[in-house]
One Martini backbone bead per residue (centre of mass of N, CA, C, O) as a GRO file, in nm:
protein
  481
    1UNK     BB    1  -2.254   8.119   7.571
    2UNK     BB    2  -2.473   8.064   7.801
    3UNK     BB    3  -2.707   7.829   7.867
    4UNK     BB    4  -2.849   7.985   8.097
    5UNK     BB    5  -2.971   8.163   7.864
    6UNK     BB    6  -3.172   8.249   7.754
    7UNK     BB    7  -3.365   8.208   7.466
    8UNK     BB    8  -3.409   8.305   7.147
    9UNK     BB    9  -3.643   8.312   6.896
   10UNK     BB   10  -3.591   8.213   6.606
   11UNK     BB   11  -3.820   8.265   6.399
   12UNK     BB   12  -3.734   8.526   6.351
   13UNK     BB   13  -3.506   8.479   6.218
   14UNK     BB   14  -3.585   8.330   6.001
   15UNK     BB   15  -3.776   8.551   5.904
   16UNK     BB   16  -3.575   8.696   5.787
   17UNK     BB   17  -3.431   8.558   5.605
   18UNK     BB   18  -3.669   8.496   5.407
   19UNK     BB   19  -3.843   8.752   5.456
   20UNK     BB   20  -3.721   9.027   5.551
   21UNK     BB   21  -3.823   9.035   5.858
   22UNK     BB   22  -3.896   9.023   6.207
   23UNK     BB   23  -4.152   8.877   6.101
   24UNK     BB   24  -4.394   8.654   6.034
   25UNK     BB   25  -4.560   8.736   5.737
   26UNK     BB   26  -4.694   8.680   5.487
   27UNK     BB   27  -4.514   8.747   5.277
   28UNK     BB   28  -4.256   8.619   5.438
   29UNK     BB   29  -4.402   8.343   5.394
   30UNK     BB   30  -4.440   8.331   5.059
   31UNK     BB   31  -4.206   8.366   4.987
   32UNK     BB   32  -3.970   8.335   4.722
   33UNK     BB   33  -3.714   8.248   4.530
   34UNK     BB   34  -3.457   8.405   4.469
   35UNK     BB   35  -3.278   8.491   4.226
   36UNK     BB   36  -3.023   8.400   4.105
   37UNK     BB   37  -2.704   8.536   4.078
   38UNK     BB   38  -2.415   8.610   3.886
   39UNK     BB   39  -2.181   8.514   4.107
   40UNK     BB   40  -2.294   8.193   4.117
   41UNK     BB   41  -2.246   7.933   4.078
   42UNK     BB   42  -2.330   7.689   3.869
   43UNK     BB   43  -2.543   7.469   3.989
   44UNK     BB   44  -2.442   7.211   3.806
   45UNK     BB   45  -2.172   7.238   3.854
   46UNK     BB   46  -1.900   7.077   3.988
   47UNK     BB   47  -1.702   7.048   4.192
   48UNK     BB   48  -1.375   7.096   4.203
   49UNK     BB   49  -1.085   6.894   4.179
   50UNK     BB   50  -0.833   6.854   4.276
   51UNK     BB   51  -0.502   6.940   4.299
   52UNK     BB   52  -0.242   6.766   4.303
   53UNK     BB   53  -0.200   7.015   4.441
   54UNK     BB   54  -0.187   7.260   4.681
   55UNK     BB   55  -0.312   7.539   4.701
   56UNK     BB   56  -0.157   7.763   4.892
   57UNK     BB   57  -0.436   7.877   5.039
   58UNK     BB   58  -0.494   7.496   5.132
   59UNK     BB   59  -0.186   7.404   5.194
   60UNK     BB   60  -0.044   7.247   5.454
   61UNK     BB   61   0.122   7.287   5.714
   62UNK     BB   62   0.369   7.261   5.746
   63UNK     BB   63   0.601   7.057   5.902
   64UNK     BB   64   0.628   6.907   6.157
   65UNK     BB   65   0.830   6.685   6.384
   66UNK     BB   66   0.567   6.525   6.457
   67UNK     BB   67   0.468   6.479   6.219
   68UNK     BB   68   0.670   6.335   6.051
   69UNK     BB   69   0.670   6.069   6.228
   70UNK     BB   70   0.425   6.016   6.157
   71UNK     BB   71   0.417   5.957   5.897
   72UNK     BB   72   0.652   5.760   5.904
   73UNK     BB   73   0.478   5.542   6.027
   74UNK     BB   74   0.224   5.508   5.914
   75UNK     BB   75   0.419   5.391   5.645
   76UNK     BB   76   0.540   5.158   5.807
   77UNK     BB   77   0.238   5.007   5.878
   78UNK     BB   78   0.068   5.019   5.584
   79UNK     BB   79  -0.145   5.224   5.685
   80UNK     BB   80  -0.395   5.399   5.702
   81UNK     BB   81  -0.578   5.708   5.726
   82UNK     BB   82  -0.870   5.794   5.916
   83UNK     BB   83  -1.204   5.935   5.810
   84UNK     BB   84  -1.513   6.046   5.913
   85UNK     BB   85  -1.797   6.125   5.714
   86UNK     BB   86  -2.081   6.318   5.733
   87UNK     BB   87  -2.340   6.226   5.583
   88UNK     BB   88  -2.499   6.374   5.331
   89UNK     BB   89  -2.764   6.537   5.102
   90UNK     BB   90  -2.463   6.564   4.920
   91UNK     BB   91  -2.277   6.459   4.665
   92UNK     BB   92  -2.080   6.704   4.657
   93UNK     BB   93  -2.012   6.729   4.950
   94UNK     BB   94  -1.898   6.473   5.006
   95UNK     BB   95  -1.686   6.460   4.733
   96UNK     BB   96  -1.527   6.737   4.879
   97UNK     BB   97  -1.427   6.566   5.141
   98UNK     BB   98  -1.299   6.339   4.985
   99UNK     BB   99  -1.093   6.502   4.809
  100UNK     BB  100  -0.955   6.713   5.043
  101UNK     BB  101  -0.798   6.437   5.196
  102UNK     BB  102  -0.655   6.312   4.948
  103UNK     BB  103  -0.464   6.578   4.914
  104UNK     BB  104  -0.360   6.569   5.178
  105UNK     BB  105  -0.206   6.305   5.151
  106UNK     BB  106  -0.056   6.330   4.865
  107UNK     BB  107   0.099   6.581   5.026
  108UNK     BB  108   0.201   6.394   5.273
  109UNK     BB  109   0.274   6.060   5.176
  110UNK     BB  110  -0.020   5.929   5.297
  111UNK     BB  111  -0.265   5.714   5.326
  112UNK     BB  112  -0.628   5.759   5.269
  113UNK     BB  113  -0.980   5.707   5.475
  114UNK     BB  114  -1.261   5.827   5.344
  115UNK     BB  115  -1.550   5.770   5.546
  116UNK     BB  116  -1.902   5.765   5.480
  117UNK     BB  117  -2.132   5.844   5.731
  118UNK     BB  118  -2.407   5.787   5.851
  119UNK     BB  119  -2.565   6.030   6.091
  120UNK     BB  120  -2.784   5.794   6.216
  121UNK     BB  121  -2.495   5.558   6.255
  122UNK     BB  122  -2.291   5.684   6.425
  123UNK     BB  123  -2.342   5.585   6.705
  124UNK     BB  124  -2.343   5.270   6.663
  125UNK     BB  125  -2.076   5.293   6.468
  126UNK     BB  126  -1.892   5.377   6.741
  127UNK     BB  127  -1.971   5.173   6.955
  128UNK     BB  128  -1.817   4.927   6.791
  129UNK     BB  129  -1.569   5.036   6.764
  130UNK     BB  130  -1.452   5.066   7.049
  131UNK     BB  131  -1.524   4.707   7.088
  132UNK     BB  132  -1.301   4.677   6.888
  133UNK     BB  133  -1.081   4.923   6.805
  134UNK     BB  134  -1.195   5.078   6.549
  135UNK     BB  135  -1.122   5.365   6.522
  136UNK     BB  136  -1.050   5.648   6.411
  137UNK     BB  137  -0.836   5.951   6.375
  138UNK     BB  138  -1.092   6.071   6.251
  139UNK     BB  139  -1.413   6.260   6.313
  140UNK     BB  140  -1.726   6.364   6.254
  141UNK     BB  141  -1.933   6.506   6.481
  142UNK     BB  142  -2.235   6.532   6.728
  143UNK     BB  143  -2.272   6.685   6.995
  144UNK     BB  144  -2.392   6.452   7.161
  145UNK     BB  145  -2.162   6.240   7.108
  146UNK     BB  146  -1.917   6.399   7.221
  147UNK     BB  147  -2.093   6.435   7.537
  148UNK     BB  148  -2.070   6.163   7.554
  149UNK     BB  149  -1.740   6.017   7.553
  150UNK     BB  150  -1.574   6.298   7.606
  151UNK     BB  151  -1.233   6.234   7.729
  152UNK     BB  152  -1.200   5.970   7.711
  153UNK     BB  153  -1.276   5.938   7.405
  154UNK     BB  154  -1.114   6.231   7.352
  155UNK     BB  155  -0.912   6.469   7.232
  156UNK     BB  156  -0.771   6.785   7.312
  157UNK     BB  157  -0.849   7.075   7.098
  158UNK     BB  158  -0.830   7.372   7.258
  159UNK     BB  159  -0.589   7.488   7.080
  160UNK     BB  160  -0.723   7.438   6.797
  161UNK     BB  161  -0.920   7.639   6.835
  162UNK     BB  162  -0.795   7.885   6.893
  163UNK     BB  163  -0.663   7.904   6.641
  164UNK     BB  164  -0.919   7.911   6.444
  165UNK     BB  165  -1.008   8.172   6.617
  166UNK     BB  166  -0.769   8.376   6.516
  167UNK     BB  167  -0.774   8.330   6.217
  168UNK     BB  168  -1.097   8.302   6.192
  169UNK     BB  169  -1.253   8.585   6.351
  170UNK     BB  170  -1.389   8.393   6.498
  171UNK     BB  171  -1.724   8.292   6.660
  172UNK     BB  172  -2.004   8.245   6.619
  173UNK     BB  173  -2.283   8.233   6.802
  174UNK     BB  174  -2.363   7.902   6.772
  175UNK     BB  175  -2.055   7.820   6.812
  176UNK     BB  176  -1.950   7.982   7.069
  177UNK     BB  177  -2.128   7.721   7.266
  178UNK     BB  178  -1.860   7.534   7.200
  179UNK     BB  179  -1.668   7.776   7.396
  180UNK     BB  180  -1.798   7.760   7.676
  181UNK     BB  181  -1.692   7.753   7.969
  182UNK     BB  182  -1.987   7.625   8.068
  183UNK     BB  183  -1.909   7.384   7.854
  184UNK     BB  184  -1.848   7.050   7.881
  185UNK     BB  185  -1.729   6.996   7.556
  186UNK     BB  186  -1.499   7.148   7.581
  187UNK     BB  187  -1.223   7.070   7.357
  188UNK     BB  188  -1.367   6.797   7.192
  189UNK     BB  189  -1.409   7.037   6.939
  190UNK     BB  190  -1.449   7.141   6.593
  191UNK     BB  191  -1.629   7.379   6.455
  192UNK     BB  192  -1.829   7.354   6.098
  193UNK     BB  193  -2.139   7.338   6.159
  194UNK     BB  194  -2.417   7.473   6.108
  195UNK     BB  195  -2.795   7.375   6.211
  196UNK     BB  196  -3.149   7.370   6.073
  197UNK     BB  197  -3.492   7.371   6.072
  198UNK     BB  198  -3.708   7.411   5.799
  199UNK     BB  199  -4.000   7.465   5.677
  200UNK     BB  200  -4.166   7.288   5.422
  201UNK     BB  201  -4.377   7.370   5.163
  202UNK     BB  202  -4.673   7.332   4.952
  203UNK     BB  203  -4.822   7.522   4.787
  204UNK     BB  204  -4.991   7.388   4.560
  205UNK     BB  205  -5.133   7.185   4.765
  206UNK     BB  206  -5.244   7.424   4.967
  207UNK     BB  207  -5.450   7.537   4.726
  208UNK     BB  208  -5.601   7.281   4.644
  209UNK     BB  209  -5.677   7.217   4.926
  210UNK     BB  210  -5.779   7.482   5.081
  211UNK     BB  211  -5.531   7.580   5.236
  212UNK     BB  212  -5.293   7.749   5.364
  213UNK     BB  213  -5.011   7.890   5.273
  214UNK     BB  214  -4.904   8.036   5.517
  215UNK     BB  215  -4.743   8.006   5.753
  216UNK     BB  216  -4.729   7.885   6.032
  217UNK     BB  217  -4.725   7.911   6.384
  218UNK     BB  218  -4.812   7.623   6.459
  219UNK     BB  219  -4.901   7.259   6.535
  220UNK     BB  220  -5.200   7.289   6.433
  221UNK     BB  221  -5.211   7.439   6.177
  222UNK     BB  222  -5.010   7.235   6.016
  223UNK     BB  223  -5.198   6.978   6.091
  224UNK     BB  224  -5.477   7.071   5.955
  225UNK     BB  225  -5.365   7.095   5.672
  226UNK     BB  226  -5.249   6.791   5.656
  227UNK     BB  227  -5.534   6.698   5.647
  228UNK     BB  228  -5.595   6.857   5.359
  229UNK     BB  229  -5.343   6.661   5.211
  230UNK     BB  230  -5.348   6.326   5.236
  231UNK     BB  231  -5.348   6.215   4.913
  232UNK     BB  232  -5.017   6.331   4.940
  233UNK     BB  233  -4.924   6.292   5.288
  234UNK     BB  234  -4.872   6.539   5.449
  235UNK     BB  235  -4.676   6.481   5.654
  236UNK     BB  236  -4.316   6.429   5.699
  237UNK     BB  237  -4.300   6.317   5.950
  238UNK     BB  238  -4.166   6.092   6.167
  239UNK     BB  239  -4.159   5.815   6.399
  240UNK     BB  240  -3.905   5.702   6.434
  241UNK     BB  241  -3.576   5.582   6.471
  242UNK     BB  242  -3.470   5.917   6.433
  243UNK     BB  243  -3.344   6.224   6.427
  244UNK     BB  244  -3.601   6.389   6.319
  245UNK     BB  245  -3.772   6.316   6.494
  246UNK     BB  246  -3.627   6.403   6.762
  247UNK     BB  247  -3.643   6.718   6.690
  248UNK     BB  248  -3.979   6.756   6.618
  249UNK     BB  249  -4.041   6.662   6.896
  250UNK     BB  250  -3.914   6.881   7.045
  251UNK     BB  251  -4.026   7.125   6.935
  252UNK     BB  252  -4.313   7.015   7.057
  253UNK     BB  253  -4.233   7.003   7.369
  254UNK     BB  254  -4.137   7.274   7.438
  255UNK     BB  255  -4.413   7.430   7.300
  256UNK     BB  256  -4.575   7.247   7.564
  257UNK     BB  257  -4.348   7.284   7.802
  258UNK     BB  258  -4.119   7.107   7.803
  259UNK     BB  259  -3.841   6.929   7.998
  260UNK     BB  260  -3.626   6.698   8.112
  261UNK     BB  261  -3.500   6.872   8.319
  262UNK     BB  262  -3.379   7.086   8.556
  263UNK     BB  263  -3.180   7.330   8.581
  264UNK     BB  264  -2.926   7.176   8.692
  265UNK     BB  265  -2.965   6.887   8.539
  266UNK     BB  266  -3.071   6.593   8.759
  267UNK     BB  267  -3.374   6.657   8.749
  268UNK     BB  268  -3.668   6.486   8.579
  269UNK     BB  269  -3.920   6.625   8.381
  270UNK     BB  270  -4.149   6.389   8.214
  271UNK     BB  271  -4.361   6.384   8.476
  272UNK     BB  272  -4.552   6.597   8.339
  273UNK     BB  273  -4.832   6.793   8.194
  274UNK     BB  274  -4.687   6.871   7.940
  275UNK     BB  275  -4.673   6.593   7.799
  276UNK     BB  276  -4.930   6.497   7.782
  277UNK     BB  277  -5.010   6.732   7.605
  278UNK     BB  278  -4.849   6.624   7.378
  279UNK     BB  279  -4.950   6.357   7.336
  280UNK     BB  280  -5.175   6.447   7.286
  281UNK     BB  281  -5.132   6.608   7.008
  282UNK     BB  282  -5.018   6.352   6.852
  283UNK     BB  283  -5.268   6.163   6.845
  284UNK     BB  284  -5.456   6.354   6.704
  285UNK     BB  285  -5.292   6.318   6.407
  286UNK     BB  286  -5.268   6.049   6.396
  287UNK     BB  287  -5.540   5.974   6.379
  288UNK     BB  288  -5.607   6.171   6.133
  289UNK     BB  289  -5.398   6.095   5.924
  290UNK     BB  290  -5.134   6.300   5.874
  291UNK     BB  291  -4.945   6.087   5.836
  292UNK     BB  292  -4.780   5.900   5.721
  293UNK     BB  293  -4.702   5.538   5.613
  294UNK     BB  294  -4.405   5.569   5.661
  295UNK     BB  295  -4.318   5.707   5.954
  296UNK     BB  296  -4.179   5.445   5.999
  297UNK     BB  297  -3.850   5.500   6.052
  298UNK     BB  298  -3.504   5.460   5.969
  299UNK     BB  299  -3.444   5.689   5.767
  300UNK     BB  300  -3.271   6.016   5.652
  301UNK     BB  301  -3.412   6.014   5.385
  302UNK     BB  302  -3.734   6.012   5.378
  303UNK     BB  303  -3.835   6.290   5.340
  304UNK     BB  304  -3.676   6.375   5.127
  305UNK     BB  305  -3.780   6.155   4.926
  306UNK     BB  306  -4.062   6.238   4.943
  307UNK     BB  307  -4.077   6.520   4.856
  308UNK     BB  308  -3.906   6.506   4.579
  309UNK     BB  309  -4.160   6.280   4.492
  310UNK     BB  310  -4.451   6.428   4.566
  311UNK     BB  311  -4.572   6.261   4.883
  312UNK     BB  312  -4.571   6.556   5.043
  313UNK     BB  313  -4.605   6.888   5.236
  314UNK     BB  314  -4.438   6.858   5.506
  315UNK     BB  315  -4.162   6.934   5.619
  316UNK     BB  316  -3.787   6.921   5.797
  317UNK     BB  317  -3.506   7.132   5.694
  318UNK     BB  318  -3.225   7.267   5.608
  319UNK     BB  319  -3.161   7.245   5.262
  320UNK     BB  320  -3.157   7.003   5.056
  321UNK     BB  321  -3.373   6.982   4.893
  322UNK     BB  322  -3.318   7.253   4.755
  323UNK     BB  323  -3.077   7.204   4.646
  324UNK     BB  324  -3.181   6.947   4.476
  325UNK     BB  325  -3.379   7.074   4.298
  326UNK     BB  326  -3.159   7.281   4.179
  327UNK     BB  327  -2.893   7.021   4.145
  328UNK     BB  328  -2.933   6.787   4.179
  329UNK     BB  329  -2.860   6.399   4.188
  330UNK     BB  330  -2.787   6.075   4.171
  331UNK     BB  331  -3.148   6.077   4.272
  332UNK     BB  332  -3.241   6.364   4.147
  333UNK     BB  333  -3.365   6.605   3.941
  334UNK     BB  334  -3.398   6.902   3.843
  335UNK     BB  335  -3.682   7.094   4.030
  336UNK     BB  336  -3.775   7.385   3.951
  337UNK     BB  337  -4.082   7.386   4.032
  338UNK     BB  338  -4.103   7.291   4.318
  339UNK     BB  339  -3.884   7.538   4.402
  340UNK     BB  340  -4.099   7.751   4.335
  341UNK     BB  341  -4.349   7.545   4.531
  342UNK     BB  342  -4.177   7.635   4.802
  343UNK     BB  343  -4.209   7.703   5.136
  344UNK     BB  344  -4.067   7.898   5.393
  345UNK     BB  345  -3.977   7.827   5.764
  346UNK     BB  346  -4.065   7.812   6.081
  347UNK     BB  347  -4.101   7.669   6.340
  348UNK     BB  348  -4.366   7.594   6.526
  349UNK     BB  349  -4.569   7.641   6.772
  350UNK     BB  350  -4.657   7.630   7.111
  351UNK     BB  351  -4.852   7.729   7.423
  352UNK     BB  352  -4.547   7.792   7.550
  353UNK     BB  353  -4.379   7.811   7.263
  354UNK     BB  354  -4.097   7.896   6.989
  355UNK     BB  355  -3.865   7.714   6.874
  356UNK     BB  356  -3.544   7.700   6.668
  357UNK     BB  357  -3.271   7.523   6.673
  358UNK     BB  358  -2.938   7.525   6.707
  359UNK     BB  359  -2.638   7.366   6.588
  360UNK     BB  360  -2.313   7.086   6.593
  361UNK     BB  361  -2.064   7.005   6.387
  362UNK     BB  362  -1.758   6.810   6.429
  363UNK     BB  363  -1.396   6.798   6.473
  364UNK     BB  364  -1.270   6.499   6.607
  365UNK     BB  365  -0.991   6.301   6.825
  366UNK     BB  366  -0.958   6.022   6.914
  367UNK     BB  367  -0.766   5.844   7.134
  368UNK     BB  368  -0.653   5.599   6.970
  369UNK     BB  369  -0.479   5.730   6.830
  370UNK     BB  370  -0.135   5.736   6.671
  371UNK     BB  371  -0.243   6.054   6.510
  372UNK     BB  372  -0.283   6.359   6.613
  373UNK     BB  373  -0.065   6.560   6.435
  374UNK     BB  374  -0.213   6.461   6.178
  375UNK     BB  375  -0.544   6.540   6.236
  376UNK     BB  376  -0.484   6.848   6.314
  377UNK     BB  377  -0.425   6.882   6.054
  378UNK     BB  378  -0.609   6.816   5.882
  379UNK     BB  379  -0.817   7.025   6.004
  380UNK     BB  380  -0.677   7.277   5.904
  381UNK     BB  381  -0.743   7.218   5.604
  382UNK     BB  382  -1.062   7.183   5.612
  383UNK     BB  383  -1.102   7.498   5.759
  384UNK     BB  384  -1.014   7.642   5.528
  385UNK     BB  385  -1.150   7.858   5.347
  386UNK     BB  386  -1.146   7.715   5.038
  387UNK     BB  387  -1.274   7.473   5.183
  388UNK     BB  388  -1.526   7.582   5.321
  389UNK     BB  389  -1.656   7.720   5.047
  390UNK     BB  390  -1.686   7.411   4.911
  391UNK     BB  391  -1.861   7.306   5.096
  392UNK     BB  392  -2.082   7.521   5.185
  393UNK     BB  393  -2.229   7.547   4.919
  394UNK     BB  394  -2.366   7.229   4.921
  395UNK     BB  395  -2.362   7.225   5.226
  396UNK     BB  396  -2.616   7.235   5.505
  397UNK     BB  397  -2.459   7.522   5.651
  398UNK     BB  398  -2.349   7.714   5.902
  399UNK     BB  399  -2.115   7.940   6.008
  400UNK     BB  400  -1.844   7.931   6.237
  401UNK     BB  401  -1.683   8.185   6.116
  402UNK     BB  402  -1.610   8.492   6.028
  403UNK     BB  403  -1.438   8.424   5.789
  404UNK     BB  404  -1.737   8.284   5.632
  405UNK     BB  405  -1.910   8.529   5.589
  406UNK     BB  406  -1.833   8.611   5.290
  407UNK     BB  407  -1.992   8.473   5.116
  408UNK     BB  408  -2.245   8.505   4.885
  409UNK     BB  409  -2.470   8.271   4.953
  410UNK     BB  410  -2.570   8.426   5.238
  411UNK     BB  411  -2.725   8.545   5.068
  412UNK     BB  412  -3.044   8.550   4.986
  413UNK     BB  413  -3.035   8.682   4.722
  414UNK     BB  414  -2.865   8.388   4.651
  415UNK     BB  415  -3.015   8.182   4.897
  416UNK     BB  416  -3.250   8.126   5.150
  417UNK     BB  417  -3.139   7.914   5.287
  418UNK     BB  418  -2.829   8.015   5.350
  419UNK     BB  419  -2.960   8.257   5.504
  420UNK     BB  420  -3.059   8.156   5.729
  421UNK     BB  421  -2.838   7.972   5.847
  422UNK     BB  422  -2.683   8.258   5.876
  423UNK     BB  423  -2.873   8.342   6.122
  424UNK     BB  424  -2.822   8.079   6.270
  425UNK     BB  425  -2.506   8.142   6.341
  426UNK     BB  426  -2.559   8.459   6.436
  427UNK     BB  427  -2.792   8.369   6.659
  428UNK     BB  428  -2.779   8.115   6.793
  429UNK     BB  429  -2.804   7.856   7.026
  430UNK     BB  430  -2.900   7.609   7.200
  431UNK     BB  431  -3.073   7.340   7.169
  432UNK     BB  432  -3.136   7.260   7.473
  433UNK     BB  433  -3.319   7.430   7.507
  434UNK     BB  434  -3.420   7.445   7.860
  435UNK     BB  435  -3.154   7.293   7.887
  436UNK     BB  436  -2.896   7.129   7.981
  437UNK     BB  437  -2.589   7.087   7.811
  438UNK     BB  438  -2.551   6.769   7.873
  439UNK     BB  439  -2.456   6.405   7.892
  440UNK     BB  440  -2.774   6.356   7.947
  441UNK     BB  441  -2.940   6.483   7.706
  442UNK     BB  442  -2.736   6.353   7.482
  443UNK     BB  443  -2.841   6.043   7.559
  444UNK     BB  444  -3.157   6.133   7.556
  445UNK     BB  445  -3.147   6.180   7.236
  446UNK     BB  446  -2.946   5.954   7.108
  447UNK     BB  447  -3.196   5.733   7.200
  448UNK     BB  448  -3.486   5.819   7.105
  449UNK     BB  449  -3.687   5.833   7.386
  450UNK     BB  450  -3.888   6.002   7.295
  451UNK     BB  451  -3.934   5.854   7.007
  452UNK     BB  452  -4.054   5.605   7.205
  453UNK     BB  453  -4.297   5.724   7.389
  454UNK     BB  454  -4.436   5.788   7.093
  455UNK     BB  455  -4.459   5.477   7.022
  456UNK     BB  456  -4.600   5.341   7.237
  457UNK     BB  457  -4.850   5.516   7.219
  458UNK     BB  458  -4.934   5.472   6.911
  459UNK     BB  459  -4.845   5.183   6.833
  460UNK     BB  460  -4.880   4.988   7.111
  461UNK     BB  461  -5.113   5.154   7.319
  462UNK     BB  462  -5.030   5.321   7.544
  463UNK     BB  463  -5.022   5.518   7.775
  464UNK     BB  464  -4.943   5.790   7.886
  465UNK     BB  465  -4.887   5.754   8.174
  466UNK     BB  466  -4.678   5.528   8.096
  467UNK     BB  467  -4.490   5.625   7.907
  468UNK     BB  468  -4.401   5.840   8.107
  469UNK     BB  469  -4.292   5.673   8.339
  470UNK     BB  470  -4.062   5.515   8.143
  471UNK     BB  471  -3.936   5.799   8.073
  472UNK     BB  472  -3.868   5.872   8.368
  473UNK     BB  473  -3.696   5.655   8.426
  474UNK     BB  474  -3.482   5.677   8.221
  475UNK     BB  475  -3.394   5.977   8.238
  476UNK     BB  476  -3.309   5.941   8.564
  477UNK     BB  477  -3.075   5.693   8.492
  478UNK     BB  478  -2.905   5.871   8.315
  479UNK     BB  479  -2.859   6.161   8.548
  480UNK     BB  480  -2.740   5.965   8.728
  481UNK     BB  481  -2.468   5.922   8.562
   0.00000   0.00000   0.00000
């Protein structure tokens, strides 16, 4: 898919998942949660745990005189084969990750470290590992951080792309934007996982302060919501430097007719009427005390754990706090009832238009590594049709190849988040909507410069003027690099 081919708005495709329509109707947005069939894992039973040795038909492929190679050295440096793992919001797939690579080494006869790594300080502790030299054998990466590296810093998989699309049926529309000719990106990861964020609402608490159930369609009007339920948190959005923060801050900057840079992605526009407009928008909420007092953070799990403490009326999720409703974690006990009381919908939109974009984790292999095709088994390994049954079931993305559209999970009345993410897999398009999605959008965006500007500006007390010319500078600064 081209980056520069306009985006079609994603809210629609979100409301088919949750709501079975084409567009976001009363009924299709206050829909509840299809009961789950009797076809699904029983929600409670943890994945299980991999067989001594792997199933035939998810054990690493044959051994080629290369990987043995590379077995034997790593085996004689007494070092681990080391791979950092995207820690995310669900302990099972964590679990499931982190067995899967354990299985894949004990069938090579080698010492494997899955480390999970916290996906808001991936980027920090990626700079760090860089300047010491310890980077991984292989990580987990998100597209932004993969198009900052680069190629000086990871090696072509090209060739296992080609062969994981040619093997399972090829890629979904979300994920073919990172196998398209014309992004830069291209070769320098294998996609797993299709990501975007939905609104979570409480129903009952937006019934009890007399505001609207129904699906917000401006972020206005979920503003206006948020703050008629302010005594129990209001909007649950994020104002530091985190991801949440920088993801829902871009869908209102989009919304109000932002974008950083020109079509050609050189000549930076953050110093437009647009963005003044965005920030009167977020000011004027921001006084009205509509965020939460908490929402200056950098914890990533800071909304999902207001939410499911029922602290919050709104947040944008992708869909783990639905799974930990209906499964537990180790930090939060199964709550069908909240899990009855949350409508979800696309996020709103904003005077000049209304994006949900979808996104895309990869899993990429560092240059600095000693076992390359190592990596590739084992990425192959991961790929495995059985290994992603068990990963996407508990873990909140939408799949990425054609043959992984199997699964009975995506069908929304078995799961109405599952149901969403895969119509965002399959009809998704670049996050970047409408910027060019190149190595200066995703530095600007991974150094969370939007939420600097609005933190200038809300917390620090600058002037919007001020603040866009500030933020002006650094991205002019970013794309001029």
């Amino acid at each position: 898919m081209n980056n520069k081919i306009k985006s079609v708005a994603l809210a629609a495709v979100l409301a088919l998942a949750i709501g079975g329509a084409g567009s976001i109707s009363a009924d299709a947005a206050t829909k509840k949660p299809a009961a789950k069939t009797v076809t699904k894992k029983p929600a409670a039973k943890p994945a299980a745990k991999p067989a001594a040795e792997p199933a035939a038909e998810s054990a690493p492929v044959a051994a080629s005189t290369p990987v043995q190679k590379e077995v034997a050295a790593l085996n004689a440096s007494g070092k681990k084969f080391t791979y950092w793992i995207g820690l995310i919001f669900s302990d099972i797939a964590n679990s499931a990750a982190q067995d899967q690579i354990k299985s894949w080494g004990k069938a090579r006869g080698i010492q494997v470290d899955p480390v999970l790594v916290n996906q808001n300080n991936l980027t920090a502790q990626v700079t760090a590992s860089l300047a010491a030299g310890t980077m991984p054998d292989a990580l987990d990466i998100s597209s932004g951080l993969m198009l900052q590296l680069g190629a000086k810093n990871l090696l072509s998989v090209q060739g296992l792309t080609d062969e994981m699309a040619k093997k399972y049926g090829g890629w979904n529309a979300a994920a073919a934007v990172f196998d398209d000719k014309d992004y830069v990106g291209k070769g320098l990861g294998v996609p797993y996982g299709i990501s975007g964020n939905l609104i979570n609402r409480r129903l009952d608490l937006l019934k009890t302060a007399g505001a609207k159930t129904t699906a917000p369609k401006t972020w206005e009007e979920l503003m206006t919501a948020a703050t008629a339920t302010m005594k129990v948190g209001g909007a649950g959005f994020a104002l530091g430097n985190v991801g949440d923060a920088e993801s829902v801050f871009r869908a209102q900057f989009v919304g109000y007719g932002g974008r950083y840079a020109d079509a050609a992605g050189k000549k930076c526009t953050i110093d437009a009427p647009a963005t003044k407009d965005f920030l009167e928008f977020v000011k004027k909420w921001y006084d009205k005390g509509a965020y939460a007092t908490s929402a200056v953070t950098t914890d990533g799990g800071w909304d999902n754990n207001l939410y499911l403490g029922g602290k919050t009326v709104f947040i944008a999720n992708p869909g783990s706090v639905y799974t930990t409703l209906l499964n537990g974690s180790a930090a939060w006990p199964k709550n069908p009832t909240l899990a009855k009381n949350t409508g979800f919908s696309a996020l709103p939109g904003g005077p000049k238009g209304r994006v949900a974009p979808s996104d895309s984790w990869l899993r990429a292999i560092p240059a600095t590594t000693k076992y390359p095709e190592l990596a590739k088994d084992l990425v192959r390994y991961l790929m495995d049709t059985r290994n992603m049954q068990e990963y996407y079931e508990w873990a909140i993305y939408g799949p990425t190849l054609k043959d992984y559209n199997k699964f009975n999970f995506w069908d929304e009345n078995v799961d109405p988040v599952h149901g969403g993410l895969f119509d965002l897999a399959s009809n998704g398009t670049s996050s970047s909507y409408p910027d060019v999605n190149n190595a200066a959008f995703a530095a600007f965006g991974s150094d969370f410069n939007l939420s600097k500007m609005v933190q200038r500006h809300l917390l620090d007390g600058d002037s919007a003027d001020k603040t866009i010319k500030e933020a002006q500078a650094v991205c002019q600064k970013i794309y001029d690099k």
